[in-house]
MARBAFI-248059 format. One record per residue (C-alpha): residue in one letter; x, y negated, z negated. Coordinates in steps of 0.1 Angstrom, whole numbers, plus 5000, padded with zeros to 4 digits. Layout:
N
ATOM aa    X    Y    Z
ATOM  A    X    Y    Z
...
//
This chain:
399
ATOM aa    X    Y    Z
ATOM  X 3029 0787 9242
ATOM  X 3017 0818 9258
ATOM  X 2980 0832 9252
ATOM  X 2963 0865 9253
ATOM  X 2927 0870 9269
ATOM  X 2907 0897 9271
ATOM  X 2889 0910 9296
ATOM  X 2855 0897 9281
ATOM  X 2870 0863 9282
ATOM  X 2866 0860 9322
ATOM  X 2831 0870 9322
ATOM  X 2823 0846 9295
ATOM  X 2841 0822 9315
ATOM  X 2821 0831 9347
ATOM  X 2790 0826 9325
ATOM  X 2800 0792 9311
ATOM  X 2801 0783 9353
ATOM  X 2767 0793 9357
ATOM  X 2751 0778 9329
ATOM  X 2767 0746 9346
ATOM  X 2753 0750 9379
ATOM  X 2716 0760 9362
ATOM  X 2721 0723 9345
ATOM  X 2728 0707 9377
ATOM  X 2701 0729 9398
ATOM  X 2676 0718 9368
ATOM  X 2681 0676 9371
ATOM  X 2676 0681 9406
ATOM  X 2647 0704 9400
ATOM  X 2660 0726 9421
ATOM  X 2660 0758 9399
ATOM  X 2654 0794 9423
ATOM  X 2631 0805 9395
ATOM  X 2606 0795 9377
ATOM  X 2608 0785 9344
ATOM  X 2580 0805 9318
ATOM  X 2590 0776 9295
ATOM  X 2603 0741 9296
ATOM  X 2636 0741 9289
ATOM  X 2656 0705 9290
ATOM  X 2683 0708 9314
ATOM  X 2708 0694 9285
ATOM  X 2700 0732 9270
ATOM  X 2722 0748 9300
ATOM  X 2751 0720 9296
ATOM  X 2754 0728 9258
ATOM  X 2750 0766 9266
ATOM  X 2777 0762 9303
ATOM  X 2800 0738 9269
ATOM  X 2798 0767 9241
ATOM  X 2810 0792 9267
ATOM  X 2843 0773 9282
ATOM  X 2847 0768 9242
ATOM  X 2848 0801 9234
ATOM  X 2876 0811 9264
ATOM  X 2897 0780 9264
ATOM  X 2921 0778 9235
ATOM  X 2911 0744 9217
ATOM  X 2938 0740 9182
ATOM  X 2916 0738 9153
ATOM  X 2883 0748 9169
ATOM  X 2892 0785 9187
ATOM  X 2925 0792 9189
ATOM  X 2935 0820 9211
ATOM  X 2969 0833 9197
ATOM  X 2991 0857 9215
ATOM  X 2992 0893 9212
ATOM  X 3018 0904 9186
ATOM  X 3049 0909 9197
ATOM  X 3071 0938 9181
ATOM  X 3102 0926 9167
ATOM  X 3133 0934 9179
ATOM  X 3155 0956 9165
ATOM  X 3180 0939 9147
ATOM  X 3215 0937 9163
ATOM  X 3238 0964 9149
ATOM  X 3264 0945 9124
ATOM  X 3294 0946 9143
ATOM  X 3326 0947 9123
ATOM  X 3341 0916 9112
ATOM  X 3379 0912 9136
ATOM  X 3404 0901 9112
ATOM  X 3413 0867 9125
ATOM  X 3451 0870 9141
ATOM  X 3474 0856 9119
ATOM  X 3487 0826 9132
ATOM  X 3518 0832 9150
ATOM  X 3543 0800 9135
ATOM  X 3557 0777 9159
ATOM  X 3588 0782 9176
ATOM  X 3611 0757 9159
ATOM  X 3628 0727 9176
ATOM  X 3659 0734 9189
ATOM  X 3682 0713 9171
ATOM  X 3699 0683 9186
ATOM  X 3735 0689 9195
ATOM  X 3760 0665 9174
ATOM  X 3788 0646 9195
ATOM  X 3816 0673 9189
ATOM  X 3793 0703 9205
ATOM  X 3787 0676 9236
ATOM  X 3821 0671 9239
ATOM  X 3829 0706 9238
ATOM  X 3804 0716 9259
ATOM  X 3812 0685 9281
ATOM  X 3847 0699 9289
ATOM  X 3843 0733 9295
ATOM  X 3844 0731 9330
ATOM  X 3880 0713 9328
ATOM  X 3892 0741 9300
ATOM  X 3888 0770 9330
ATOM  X 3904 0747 9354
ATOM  X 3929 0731 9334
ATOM  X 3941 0751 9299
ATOM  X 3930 0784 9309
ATOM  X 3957 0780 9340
ATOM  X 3985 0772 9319
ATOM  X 3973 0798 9293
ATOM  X 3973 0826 9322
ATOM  X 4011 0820 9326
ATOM  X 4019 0826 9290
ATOM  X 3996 0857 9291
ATOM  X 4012 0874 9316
ATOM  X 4045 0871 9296
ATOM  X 4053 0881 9259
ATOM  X 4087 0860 9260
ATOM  X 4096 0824 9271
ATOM  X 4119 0831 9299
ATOM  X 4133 0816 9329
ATOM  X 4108 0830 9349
ATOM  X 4079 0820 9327
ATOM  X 4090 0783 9327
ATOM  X 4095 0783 9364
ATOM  X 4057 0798 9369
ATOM  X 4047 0769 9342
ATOM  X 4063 0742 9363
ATOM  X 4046 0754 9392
ATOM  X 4011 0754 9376
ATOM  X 4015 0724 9360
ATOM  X 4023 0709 9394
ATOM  X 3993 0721 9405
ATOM  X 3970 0709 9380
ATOM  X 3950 0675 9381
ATOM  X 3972 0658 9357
ATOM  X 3994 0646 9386
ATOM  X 4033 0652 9395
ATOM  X 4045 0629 9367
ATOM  X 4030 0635 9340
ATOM  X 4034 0677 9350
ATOM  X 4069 0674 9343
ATOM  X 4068 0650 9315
ATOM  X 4049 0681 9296
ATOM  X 4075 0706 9312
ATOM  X 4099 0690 9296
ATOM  X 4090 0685 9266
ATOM  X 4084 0724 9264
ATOM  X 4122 0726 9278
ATOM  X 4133 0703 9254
ATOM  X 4116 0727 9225
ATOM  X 4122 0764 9241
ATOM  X 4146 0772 9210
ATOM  X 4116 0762 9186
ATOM  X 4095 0780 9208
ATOM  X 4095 0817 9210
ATOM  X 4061 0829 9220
ATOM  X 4033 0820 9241
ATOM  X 4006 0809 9212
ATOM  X 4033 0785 9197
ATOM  X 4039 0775 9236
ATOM  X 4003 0764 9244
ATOM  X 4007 0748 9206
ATOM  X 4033 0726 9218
ATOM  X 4018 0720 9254
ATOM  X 3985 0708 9231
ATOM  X 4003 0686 9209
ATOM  X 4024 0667 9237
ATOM  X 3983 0661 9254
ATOM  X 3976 0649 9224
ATOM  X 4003 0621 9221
ATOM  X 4000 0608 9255
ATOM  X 3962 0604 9247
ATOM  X 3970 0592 9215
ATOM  X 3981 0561 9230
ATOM  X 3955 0551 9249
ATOM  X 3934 0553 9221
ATOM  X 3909 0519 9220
ATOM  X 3877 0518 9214
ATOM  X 3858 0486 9229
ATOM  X 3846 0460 9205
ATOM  X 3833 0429 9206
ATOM  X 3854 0405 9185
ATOM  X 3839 0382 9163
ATOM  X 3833 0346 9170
ATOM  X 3837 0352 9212
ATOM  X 3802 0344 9221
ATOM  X 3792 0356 9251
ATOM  X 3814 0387 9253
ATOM  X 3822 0392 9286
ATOM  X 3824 0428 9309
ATOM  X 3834 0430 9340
ATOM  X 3823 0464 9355
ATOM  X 3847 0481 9385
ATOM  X 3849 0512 9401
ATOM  X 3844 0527 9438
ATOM  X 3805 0533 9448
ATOM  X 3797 0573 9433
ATOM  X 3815 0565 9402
ATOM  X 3790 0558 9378
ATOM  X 3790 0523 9376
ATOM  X 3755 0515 9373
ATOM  X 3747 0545 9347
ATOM  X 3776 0534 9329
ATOM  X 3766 0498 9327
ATOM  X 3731 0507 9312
ATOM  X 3750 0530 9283
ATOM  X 3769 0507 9274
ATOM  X 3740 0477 9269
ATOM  X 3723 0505 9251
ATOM  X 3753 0514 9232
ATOM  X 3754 0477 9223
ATOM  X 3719 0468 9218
ATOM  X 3720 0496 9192
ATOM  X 3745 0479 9173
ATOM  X 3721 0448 9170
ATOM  X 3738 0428 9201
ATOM  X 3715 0407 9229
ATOM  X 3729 0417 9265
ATOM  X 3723 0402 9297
ATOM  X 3733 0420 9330
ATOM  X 3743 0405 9361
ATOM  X 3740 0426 9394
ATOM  X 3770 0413 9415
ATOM  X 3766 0445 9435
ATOM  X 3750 0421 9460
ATOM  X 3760 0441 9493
ATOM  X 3735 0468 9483
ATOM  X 3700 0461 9477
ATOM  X 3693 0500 9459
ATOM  X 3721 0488 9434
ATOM  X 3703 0458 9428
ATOM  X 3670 0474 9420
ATOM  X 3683 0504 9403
ATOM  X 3704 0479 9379
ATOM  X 3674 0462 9370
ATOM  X 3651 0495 9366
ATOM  X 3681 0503 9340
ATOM  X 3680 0470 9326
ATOM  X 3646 0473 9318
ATOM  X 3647 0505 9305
ATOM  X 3676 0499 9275
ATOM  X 3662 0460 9272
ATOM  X 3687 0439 9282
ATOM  X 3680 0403 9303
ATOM  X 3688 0407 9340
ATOM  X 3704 0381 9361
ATOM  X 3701 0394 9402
ATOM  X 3703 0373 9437
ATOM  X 3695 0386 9471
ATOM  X 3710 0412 9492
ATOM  X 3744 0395 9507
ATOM  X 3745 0368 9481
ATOM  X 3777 0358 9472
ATOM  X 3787 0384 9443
ATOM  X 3811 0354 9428
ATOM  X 3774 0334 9422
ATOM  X 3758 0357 9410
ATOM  X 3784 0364 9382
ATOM  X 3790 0328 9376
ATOM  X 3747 0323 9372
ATOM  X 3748 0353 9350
ATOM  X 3778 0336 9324
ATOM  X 3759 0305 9327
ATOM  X 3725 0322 9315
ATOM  X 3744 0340 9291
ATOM  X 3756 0307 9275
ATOM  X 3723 0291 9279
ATOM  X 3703 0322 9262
ATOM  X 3728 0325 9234
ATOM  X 3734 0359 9241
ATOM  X 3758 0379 9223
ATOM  X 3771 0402 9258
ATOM  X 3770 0397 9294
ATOM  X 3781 0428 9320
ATOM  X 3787 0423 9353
ATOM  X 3783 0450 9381
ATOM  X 3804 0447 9407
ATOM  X 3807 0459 9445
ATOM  X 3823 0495 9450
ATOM  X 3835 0492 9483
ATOM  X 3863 0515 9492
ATOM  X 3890 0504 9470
ATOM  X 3909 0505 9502
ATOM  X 3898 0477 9514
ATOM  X 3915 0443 9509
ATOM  X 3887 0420 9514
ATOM  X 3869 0440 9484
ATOM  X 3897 0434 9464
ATOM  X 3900 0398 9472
ATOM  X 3862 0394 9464
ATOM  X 3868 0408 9429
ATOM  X 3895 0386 9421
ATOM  X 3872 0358 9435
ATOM  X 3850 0368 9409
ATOM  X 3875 0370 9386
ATOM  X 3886 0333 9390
ATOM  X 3855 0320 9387
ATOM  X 3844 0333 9355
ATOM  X 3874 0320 9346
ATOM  X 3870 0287 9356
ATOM  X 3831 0283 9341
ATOM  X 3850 0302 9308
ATOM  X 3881 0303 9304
ATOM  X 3895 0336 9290
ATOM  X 3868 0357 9309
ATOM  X 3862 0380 9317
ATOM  X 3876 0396 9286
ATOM  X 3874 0432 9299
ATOM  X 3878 0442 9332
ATOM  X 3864 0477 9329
ATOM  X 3872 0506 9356
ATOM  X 3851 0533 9359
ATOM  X 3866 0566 9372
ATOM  X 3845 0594 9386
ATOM  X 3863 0625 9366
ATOM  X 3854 0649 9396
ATOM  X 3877 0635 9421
ATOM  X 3909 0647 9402
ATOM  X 3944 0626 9411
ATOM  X 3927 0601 9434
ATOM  X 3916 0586 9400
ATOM  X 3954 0574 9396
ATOM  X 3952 0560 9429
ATOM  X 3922 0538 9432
ATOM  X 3933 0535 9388
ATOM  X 3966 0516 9406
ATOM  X 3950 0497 9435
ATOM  X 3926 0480 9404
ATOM  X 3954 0471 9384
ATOM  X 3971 0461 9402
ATOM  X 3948 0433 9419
ATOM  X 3924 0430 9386
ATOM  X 3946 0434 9357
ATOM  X 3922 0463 9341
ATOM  X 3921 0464 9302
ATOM  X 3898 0497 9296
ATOM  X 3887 0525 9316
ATOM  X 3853 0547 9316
ATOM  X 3859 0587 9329
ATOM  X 3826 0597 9337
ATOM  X 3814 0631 9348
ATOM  X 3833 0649 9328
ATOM  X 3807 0675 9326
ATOM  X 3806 0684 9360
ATOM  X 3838 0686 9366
ATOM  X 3870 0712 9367
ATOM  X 3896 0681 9374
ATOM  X 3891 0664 9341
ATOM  X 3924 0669 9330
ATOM  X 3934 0637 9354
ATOM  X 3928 0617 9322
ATOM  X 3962 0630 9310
ATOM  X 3975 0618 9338
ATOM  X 3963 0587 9340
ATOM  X 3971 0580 9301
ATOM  X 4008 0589 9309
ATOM  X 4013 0565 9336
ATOM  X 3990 0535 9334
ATOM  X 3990 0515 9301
ATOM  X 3952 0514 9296
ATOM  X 3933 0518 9270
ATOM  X 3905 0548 9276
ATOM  X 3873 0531 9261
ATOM  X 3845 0558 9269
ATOM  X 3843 0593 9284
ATOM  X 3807 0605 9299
ATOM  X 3800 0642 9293
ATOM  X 3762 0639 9306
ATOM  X 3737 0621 9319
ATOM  X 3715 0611 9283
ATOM  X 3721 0577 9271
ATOM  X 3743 0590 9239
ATOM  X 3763 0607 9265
ATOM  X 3788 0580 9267
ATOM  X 3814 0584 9238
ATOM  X 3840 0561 9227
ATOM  X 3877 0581 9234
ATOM  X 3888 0596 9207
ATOM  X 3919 0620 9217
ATOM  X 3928 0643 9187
ATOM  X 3887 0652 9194
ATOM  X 3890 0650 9231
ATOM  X 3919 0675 9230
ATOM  X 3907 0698 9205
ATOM  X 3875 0700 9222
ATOM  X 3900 0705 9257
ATOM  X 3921 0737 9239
ATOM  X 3891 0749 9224
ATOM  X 3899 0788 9217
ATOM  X 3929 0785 9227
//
């Protein structure tokens, strides 16, 4: 706390110094004057006490308060600011359903696939000879492949006097689609009583195999099924690791070896732990050599045969996986897998990202294959069962 002397109040203080050295001059009788009367020498102590007393601010005996201090002017009222109004919150975009997915899944294969054929028809108000021989042609040059081209050709030939404009032409092209996927039409299930279900996974390396493998466990595990994954994939370490990061993820049991084990082992110890752990679904990544190559081919069926032989009747799906964006080579490697496996279902993936999705249609019109799941992205609900009336209308959409 701050205090205010006066000027009086140093000279007392000066005094109260010299009554002090007067006391001490006086016990030593050593005084410069002389005294007209005895005085005790306690007389200048009290007197050098009294005088400190009266400058030194002591609470409850002499308190020295401060000076008064003018008060302040008071603050001018400042004007209350409306508060802002709270601006709301943007809403959450909702979550597209399966049919905007699949629509917006496909667009890239409606430019490069309907809109072609529809071009032809635009340019034309009358089904002509002209107008089917510049069908032909772009048909031909689609992704659907040479066979299945003219199978649709025909089938407008075949209807040209029911026919007799363009809209009613792209009606008929649309429904013939339709019935070739129509066909091909199976979902995958796992059948009661088969315990463990099991999945063989094939497909070239870039298809989509590993991403495919986790969809499906989550698909499954969803449903209330236990899944174990084996990572035959054994010539690539990254595959083995990024199965099992996967694995992980959707919460399925993971059987793995070392890189270069023998992919046939690694299946078999997967069936066995699958029997062992009573669960419901085992899937089994395979190597995605070139399909090319014989001694790839002759390790899958290796594979093959030994499931077989711990179980017989497995695998019970051999599953190819077909990378949508490499258009009619789908049919290909779809024949060399057949053809040494035996394939019973078939995964198109990346049909987002791809103008050459309309290879499906070509490989439902010459393989007899059921089409168990189409990817149109990269979340896990991104994998849908086939469904064609859906697929197609999604595939024509505005058209």
């Amino acid at each position: 706390m701050k205090y205010r002397f006066k000027s009086y109040d140093y000279l007392i203080y000066l005094i109260s110094y010299l009554f002090f050295a007067l006391y001490i001059a006086d016990i030593r009788n050593a005084l410069p004057f002389s005294e007209p009367v005895a005085i005790p020498s306690w007389i200048y102590l009290i007197l050098a006490v009294i005088c400190n007393a009266w400058v030194l601010p002591i609470p409850g005996i002499h308190p020295r308060t401060p000076g008064r201090i003018e008060k302040a002017p008071e603050a001018e009222e400042i004007e209350a600011i409306p508060e802002k109004v709270a601006l709301p919150k943007p809403e959450k975009k909702p979550v597209p359903s399966s049919k905007e997915k699949l629509e917006k899944g496909l667009s890239k294969t409606h430019k490069g696939f309907v809109e072609r054929i529809s071009s032809v028809f635009r340019r034309s108000k009358t089904i002509d000879a002209n107008l089917l021989t510049e069908l032909e042609e772009t048909l031909v040059g689609t992704d659907i492949g040479v066979r299945t081209a003219y199978t649709i050709f025909e089938y407008v030939q075949q209807n040209v006097g029911k026919v007799t404009d363009p809209e009613q032409a792209m009606d008929a092209i649309k429904t013939e689609i339709e019935t070739i996927l129509k066909k091909r039409e199976n979902n995958l299930a796992v059948p009661e009583g088969v315990k463990p279900f099991v999945i063989m996974v094939t497909g070239v390396n870039g298809s989509g195999k590993t991403t495919t493998i986790a969809k499906i466990a989550h698909r499954l595990i969803s449903e209330g099924k236990s899944v174990i994954i084996a990572a035959g994939d054994t010539f690539r370490a990254a595959a083995i690791e990024q199965l099992e990061h996967w694995a992980s993820k959707v919460g399925a049991d993971f059987i793995k070896s070392h890189e270069g084990a023998d992919p046939s082992s690694v299946a078999f110890d997967g069936l066995q732990a699958a029997i062992a752990r009573g669960h419901d679904v085992l899937i089994i990544d395979t190597a995605g050599r070139l399909h090319t190559k014989e001694n790839l081919m002759e390790e899958l069926k290796k594979t093959k045969r030994v499931l077989d032989k711990k179980l017989s009747g497995t695998p019970h799906e051999i599953l190819l996986v077909l990378d949508a964006t490499i258009g009619q080579n789908a049919i290909e490697q779809t024949r060399q897998f057949n053809n040494a496996l035996g394939v019973t279902g078939i995964t198109m993936t990346k049909l987002d990202g791809s103008s050459k999705g309309g290879v499906i249609v070509g490989i439902a019109n010459e393989f007899e294959i059921p089409i168990r799941y189409i990817g149109i992205g990269e979340d896990m609900d991104d994998l849908q069962p086939f469904n064609a009336q859906s697929f197609v209308n999604a595939l024509f959409l505005d058209n």
